[in-house]
C-alpha positions in Angstrom: 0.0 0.0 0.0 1.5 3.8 -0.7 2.1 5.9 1.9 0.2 8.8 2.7 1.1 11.8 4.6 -1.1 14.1 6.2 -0.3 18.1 6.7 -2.2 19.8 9.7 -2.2 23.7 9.5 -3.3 24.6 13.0 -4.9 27.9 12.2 -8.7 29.0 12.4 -10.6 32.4 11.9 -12.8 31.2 15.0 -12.9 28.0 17.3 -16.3 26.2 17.0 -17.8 25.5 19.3 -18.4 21.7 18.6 -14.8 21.0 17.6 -12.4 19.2 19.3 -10.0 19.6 16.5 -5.7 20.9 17.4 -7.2 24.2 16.4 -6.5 28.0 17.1 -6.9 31.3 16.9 -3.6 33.6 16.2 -3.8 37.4 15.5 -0.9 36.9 13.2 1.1 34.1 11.6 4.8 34.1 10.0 4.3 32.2 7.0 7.7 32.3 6.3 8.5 30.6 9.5 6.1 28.0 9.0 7.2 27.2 5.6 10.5 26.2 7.1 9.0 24.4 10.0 7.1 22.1 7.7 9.2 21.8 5.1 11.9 20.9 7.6 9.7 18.6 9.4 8.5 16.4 6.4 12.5 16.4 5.4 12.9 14.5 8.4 10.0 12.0 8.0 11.1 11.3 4.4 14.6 10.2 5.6 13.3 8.3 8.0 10.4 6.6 5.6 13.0 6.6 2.3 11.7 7.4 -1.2 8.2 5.1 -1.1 5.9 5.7 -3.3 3.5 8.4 -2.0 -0.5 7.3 -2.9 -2.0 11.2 -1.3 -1.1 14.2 0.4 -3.9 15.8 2.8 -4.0 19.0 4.4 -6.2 19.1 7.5 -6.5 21.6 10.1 -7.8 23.9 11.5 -8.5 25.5 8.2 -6.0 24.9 5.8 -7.7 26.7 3.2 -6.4 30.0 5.2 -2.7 29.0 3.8 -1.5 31.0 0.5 -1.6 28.8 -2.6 2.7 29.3 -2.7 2.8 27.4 0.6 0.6 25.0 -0.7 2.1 24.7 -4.0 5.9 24.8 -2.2 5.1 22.1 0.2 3.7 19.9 -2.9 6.5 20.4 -4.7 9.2 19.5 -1.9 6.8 16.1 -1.3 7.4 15.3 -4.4 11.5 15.7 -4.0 11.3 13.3 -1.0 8.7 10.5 -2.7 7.8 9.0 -5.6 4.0 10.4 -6.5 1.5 7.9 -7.7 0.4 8.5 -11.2 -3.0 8.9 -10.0 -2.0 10.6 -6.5 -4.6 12.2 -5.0 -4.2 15.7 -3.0 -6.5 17.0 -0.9 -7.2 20.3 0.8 -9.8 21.1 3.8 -12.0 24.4 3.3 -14.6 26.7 4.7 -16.7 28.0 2.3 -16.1 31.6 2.9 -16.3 34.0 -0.4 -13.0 35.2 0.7 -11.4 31.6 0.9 -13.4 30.1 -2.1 -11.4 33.0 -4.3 -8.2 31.0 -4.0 -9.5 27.7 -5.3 -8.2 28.4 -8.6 -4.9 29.3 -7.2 -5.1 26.0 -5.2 -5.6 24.2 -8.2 -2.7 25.3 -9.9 -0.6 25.0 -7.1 -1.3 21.0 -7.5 -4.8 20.4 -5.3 -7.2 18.0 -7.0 -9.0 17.8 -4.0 -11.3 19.5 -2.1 -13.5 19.3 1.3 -15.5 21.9 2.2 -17.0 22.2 5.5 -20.3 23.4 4.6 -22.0 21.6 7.7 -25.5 22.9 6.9 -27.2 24.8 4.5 -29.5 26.7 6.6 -28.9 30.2 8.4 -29.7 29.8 11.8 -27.5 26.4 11.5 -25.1 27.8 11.0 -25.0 30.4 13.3 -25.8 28.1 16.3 -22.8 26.1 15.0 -20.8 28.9 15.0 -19.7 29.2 11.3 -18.5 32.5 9.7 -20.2 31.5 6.5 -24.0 31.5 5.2 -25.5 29.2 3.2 -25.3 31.5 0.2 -22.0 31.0 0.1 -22.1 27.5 1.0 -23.6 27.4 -2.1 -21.5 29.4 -4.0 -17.9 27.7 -3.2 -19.6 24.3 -4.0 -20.0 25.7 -7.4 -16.8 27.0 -7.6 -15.1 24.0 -6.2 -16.6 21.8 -8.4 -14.9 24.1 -11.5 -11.2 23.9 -10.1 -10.9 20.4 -8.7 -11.2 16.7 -10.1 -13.4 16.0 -7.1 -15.1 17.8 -4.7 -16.5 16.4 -1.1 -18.5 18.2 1.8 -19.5 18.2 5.3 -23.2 18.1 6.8 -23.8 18.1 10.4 -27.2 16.1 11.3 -28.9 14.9 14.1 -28.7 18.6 16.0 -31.1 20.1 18.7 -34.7 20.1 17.6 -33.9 18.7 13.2 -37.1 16.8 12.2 -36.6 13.8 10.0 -38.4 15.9 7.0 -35.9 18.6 7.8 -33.0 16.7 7.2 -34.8 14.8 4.0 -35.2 18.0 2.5 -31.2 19.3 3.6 -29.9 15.6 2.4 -32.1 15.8 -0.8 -30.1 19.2 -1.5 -26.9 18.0 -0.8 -27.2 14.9 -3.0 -28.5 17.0 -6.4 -25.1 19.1 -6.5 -23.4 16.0 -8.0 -21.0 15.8 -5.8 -19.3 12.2 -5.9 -18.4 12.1 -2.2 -20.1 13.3 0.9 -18.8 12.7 4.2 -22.1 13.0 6.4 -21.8 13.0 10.5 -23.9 13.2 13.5 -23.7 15.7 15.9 -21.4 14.7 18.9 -20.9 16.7 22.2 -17.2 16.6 22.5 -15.4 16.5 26.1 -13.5 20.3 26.6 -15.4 22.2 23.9 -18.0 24.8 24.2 -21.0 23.0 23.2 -19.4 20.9 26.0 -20.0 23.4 28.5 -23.7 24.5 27.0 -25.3 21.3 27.0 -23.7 20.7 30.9 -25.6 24.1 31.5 -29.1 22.8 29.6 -28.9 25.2 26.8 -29.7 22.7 24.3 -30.8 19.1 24.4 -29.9 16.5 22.1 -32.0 14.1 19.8 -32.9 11.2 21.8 -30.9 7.8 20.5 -33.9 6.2 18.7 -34.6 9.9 16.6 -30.6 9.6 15.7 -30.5 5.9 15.0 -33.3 6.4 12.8 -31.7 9.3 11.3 -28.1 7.4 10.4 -30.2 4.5 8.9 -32.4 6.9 6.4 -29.1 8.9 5.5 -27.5 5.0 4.2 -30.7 4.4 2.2 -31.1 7.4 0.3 -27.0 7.9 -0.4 -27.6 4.2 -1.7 -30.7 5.1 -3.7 -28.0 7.6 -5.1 -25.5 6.1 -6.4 -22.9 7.0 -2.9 -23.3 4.4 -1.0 -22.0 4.3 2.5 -18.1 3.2 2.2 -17.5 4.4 5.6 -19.8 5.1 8.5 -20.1 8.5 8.1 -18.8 8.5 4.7 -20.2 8.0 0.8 -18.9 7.6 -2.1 -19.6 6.8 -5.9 -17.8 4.1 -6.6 -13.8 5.0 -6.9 -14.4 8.5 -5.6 -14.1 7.1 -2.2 -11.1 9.0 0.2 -7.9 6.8 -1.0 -6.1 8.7 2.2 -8.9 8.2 5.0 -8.9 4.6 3.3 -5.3 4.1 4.1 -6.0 4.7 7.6 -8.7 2.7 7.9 -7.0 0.0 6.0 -4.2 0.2 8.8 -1.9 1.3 5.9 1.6 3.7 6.8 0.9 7.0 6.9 3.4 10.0 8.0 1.9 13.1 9.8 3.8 16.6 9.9 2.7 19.9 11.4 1.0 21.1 15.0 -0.3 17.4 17.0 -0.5 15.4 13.6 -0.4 11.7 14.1 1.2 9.4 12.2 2.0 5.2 12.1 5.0 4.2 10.2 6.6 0.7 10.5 4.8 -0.2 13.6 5.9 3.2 15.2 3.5 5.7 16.4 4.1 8.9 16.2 2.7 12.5 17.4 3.8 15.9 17.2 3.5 18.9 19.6 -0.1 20.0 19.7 0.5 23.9 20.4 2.0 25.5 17.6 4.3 27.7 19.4 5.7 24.3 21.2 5.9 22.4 18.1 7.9 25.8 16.4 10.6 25.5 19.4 10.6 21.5 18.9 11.6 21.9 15.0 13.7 24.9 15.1 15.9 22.6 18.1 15.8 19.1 17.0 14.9 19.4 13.1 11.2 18.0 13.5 8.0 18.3 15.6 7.9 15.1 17.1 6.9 14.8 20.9 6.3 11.0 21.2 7.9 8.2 18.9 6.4 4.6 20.2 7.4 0.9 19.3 3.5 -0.3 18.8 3.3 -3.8 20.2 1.8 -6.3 17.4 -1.5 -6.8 19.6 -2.1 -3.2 19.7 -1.5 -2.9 16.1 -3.8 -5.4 15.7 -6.4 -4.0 18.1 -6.1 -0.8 15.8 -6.7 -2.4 12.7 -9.7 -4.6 13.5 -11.1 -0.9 15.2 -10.4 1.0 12.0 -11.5 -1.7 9.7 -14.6 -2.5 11.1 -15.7 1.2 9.9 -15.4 0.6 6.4 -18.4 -1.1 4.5 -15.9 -3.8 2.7 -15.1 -5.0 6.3 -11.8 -7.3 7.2 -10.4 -10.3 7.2 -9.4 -11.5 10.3 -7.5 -14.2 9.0 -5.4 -12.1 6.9 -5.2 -9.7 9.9 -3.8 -12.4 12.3 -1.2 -13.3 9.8 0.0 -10.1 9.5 0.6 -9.0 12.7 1.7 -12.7 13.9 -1.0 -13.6 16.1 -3.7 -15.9 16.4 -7.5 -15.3 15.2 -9.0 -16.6 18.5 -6.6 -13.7 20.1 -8.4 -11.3 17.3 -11.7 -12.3 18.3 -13.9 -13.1 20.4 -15.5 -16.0 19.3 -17.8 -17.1 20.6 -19.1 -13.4 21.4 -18.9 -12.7 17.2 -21.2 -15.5 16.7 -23.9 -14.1 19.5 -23.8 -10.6 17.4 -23.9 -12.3 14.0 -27.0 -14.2 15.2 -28.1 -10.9 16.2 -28.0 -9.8 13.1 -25.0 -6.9 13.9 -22.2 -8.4 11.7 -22.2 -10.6 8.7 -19.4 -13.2 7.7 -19.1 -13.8 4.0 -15.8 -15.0 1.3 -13.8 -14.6 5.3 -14.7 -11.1 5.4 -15.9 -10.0 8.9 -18.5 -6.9 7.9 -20.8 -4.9 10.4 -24.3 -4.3 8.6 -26.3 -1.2 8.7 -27.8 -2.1 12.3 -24.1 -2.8 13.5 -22.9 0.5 12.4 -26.0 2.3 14.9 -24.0 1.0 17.7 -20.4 0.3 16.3 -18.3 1.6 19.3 -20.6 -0.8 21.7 -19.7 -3.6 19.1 -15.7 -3.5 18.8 -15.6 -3.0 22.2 -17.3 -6.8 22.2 -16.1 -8.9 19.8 -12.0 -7.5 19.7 -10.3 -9.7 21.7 -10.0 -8.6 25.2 -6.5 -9.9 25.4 -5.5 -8.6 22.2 -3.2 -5.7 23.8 -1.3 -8.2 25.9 0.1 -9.4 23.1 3.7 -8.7 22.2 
């Protein structure tokens, strides 16, 4: 499998109030300065990883979209001094869909993006506001358009399952979504994340939350009518047409290598985990110092690899194969799996065994954290 590598540009406008994200607000940034952090940071990850052959390059954030086209395009161009790029590499870029940001997709393009995903989240006013975006949906609107003139392929956000969202509400939001044409959509329920504002608001009753059976019945409409579609659910929050699907989010969940530069990016590499300095100023000291941004390096013990793979497969709509899994990571099935636990939830109907594929159906995926935690074997990170 290529090897990905993942850019995180810390920076944001304003902190949502629903993200958990390594994000923040910065009256001013050295661009300068970062352009040698990074570009001395992924120097350091390509001597390590040696001239592999690179499948995609992502830049997440924060809101990467805030960077100017000649970092982008300098950092692309530097990747592809270090790795050999797939003829069909894909290159991705996170945006908001502000008027001011959508202006530079054309530089973005040029600058080697073929990839976008905008983080439209709703396409309704007072949405958006109690989400806390800087956009409207008129402009939502508008960079979709524009996106869609610039880049090979063009993915958004939605946010569903908020505070008081009827199920004809979020037919009609869905329904709009889906006639743009778009050939991914990566379509997630609202989740009240420990340490963030929404954190705090919900503690203090300002909103309340759909009750499990209005969400669960929610996530099962939104996999039938991307289905009807043509973008079937690939992922559990994510749909694709087929072959437009994320090849980087698939390498993670595939358990393939992946190196991660920039502010608290993550990154597995050989069996190592790796994780950079979260606050930007920390992680600008770190690289300036030592030549990279690292704050952790870890040895990952093959059960824990293997605990991480069945987690991150399990996601994805093709499934694994434990057997194959086992092999790789020199351990035994039964270790994988429960199993006599996997046959209980396969009677129940929660995950389906077919060609040695282990899949979770539809019903699974309602309660998917509930289920790993179940059937992965609960010695699994005992083992060496």
């Amino acid at each position: 499998m290529a090897l990905a590598l993942y850019i995180h540009w810390p920076f944001c406008l304003k902190k949502c109030p629903y993200c958990d994200f390594n994000s923040h607000v910065r009256s001013g940034v050295d661009i300068g300065e970062w352009e040698r952090a990074l570009l001395s940071d992924m120097a350091y990850e390509a001597r390590i990883t040696g001239k592999r052959e690179l499948g995609s390059i992502f830049f997440g954030g924060g809101t990467p979209s805030l960077m100017p086209p000649t970092l982008v395009e300098r950092l692309i161009a530097q990747a592809a001094e270090h790795w050999t790029f797939a003829a069909d590499i894909e290159i991705t870029l996170e945006a908001n869909p502000s008027s001011v940001e959508s202006a530079k997709f054309a530089d973005l393009a040029r600058a080697g993006v073929n990839r976008s995903s905008l983080g439209v989240q709703s396409f309704d006013d007072k949405t958006l506001k109690f989400l806390g975006r800087l956009h409207d949906a008129g402009e939502a609107v508008e960079a979709i358009g524009i996106a869609q003139k610039h880049f090979d392929r063009v993915s958004f956000d939605l946010i569903y399952a908020r505070p008081g969202q009827t199920r004809a509400q979020w037919q009609s939001e869905l329904g709009a979504a889906l006639a743009f044409g778009t050939g991914h959509l990566s379509l997630y329920q609202l989740t009240i994340e420990p340490g963030t504002r929404f954190a705090t608001d919900f503690r203090k009753g300002a909103f309340e939350m759909p009750d499990e059976e209005i969400a669960s019945e929610l996530f099962e409409f939104t996999r039938f009518r991307t289905k009807t579609a043509g973008l079937p659910a690939y992922e559990t929050s994510n749909h694709a047409r087929p072959g437009e699907e994320s090849r980087h989010n698939l390498t993670y969940w595939r358990y393939g290598d992946y190196v991660g530069i920039g502010p608290g990016a993550h990154g597995r590499r050989g069996g190592i985990a790796t994780q950079r300095h979260r606050k930007p100023e920390n992680y600008l000291s770190a690289v300036a110092e030592a030549g990279h941004g690292l704050v952790e390096q870890r040895v990952l013990p093959s059960g824990e690899q293997a605990a991480e793979a069945m987690m991150m497969g399990l996601r994805l709509g093709e499934g694994v194969d434990p057997s194959a899994l086992a092999a790789r990571f020199g351990i035994t099935e039964n270790c994988l799996l429960d199993a006599e636990r996997t046959k209980l939830v396969e009677q129940l109907g929660f995950v389906t065994r077919e060609n040695g594929r282990l899949r979770v159906t539809g019903r699974g995926m309602v309660v998917l954290d509930s289920l790993i935690a179940e059937i992965v074997g609960p010695d699994l990170m005992d083992a060496p």
